[in-house]
C-alpha positions in Angstrom: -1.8 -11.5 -5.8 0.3 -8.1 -5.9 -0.6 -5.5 -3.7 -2.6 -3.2 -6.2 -4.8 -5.7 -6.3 -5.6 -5.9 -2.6 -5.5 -2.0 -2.8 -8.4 -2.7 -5.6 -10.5 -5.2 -4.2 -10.2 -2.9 -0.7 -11.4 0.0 -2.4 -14.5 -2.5 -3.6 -15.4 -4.1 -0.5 -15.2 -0.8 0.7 -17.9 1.1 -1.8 -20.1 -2.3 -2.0 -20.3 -1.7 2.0 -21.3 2.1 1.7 -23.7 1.2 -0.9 -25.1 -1.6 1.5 -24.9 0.8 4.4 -26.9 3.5 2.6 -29.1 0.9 1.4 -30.1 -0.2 5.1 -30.7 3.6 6.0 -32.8 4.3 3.2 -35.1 1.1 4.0 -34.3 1.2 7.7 -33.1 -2.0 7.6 -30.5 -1.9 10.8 -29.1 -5.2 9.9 -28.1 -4.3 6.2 -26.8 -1.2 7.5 -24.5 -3.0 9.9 -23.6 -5.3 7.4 -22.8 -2.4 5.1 -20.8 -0.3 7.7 -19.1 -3.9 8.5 -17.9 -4.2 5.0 -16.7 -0.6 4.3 -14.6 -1.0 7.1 -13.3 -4.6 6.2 -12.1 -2.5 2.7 -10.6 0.1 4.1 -8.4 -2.5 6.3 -7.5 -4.3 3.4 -6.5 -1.1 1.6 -4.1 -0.1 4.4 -2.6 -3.8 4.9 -1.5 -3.2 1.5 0.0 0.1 1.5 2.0 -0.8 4.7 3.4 -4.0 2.6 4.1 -1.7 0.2 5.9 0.8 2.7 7.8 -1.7 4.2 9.0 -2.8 0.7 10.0 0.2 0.0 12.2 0.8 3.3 13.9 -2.6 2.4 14.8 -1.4 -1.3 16.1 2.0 0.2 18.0 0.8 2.7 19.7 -2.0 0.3 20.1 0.8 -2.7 21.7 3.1 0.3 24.0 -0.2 1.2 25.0 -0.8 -2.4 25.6 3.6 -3.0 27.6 3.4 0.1 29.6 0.1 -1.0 30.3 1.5 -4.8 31.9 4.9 -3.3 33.9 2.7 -1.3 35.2 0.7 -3.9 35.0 3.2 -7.0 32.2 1.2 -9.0 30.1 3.8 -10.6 27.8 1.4 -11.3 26.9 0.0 -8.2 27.5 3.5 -6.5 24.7 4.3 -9.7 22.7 1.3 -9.0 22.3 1.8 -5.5 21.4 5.5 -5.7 18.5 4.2 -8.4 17.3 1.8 -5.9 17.2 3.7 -3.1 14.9 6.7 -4.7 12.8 3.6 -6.1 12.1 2.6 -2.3 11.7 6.3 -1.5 9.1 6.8 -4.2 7.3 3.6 -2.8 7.1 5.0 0.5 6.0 8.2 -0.5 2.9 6.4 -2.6 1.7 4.5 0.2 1.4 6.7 2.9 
């Protein structure tokens, strides 16, 4: 399961919780309203597990597109001097989407 999907279902748990939560306050039910606030945070945990998955993935692709730039300026290959320099803004974009 990729990690926009656990982002998804996160951001479900999460709003089903509030919903529940709200619900609880509204009939003063303090056990549904635990439940509920149980929930919402259970999404947003699940949310955050997979943006850091997604950070770290994104480290790992910079640092090898960075590895690969570095490696085709040594050698002359434009390409993999190209390739790398593509790979490492991919991992930086990743990063920057996950924060």
């Amino acid at each position: 399961m990729g990690n926009g999907t656990e982002r998804v279902k996160g951001k479900a748990t999460e709003i089903k919780g509030a919903v529940k939560a709200t619900v609880g306050d509204l009939t003063h039910n303090d056990q549904l309203h635990a439940e509920g606030h149980a929930e919402q945070a259970e999404g947003q945990s699940r949310q955050e597990l997979a943006k850091a998955k997604e950070r770290v993935k994104g480290a790992s692709e910079e640092v090898t597109g960075e590895t690969k730039h570095a490696v085709g300026t040594l050698t002359g290959d434009d390409h993999l001097e190209a390739e790398g320099e593509a790979e490492a803004q991919k991992g930086k974009a990743r990063q920057g989407l996950n924060k």
